[in-house]
PARO-647895 format. One record per residue (C-alpha): residue in three letters; x, y, z. Coordinates in nm, 4 decimals. Layout:
ala,X,Y,Z
...
***
This chain:
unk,-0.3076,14.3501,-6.2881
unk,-0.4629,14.4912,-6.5849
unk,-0.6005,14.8659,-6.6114
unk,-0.8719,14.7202,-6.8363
unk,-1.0936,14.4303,-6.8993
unk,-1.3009,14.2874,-7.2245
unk,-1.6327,14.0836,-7.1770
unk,-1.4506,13.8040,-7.3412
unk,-1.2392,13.7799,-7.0185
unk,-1.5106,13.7903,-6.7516
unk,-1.7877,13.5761,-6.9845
unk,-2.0252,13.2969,-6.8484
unk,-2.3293,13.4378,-6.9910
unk,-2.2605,13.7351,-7.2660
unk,-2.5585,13.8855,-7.2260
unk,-2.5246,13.9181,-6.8394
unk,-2.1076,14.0447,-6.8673
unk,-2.2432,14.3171,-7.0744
unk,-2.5326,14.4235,-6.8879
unk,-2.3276,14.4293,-6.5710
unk,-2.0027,14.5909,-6.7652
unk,-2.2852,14.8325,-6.8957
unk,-2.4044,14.9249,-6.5752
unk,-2.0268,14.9970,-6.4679
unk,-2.0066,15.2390,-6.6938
unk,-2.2888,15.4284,-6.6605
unk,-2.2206,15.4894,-6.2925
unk,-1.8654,15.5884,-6.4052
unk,-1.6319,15.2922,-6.2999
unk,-1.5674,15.1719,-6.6343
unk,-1.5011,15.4337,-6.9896
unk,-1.5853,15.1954,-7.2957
unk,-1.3464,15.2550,-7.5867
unk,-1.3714,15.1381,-7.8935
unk,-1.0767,14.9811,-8.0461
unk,-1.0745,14.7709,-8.3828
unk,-1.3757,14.5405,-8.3404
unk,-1.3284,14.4996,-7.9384
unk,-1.4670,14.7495,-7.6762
unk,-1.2286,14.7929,-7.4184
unk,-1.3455,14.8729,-7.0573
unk,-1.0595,15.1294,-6.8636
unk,-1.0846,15.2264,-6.5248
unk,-1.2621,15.5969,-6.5374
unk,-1.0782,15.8297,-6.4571
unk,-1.3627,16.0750,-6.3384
unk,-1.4121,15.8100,-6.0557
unk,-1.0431,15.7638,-6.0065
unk,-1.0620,16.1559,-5.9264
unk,-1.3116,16.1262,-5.6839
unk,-1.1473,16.0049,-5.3760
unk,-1.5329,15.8922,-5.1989
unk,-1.5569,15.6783,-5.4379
unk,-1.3003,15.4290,-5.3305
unk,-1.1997,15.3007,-5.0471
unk,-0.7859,15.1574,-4.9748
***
């Protein structure tokens, strides 16, 4: 299992992978990093923190 995904692993539809990656992020699943021309999506830590947030 990888700690990170690209929208070039989860793409159908581009435009729909990044609106839903996007919307990840903004609620603080996902951090977007920058690296080289890709933008890597990590696991946030802030929600990793939070133990409400997920459920085992």
């Amino acid at each position: 299992m990888q700690p990170y995904t690209k929208i070039e692993f989860i793409e159908k539809n581009r435009l729909t992978a990044t609106k839903y990656l996007n919307q990840l992020c903004s609620k603080d699943f996902l951090d977007k990093q920058k690296m080289g021309r890709s933008n890597y999506l990590l696991v946030s830590n802030r929600r990793k923190n939070n133990t409400k947030a997920f459920k085992y």
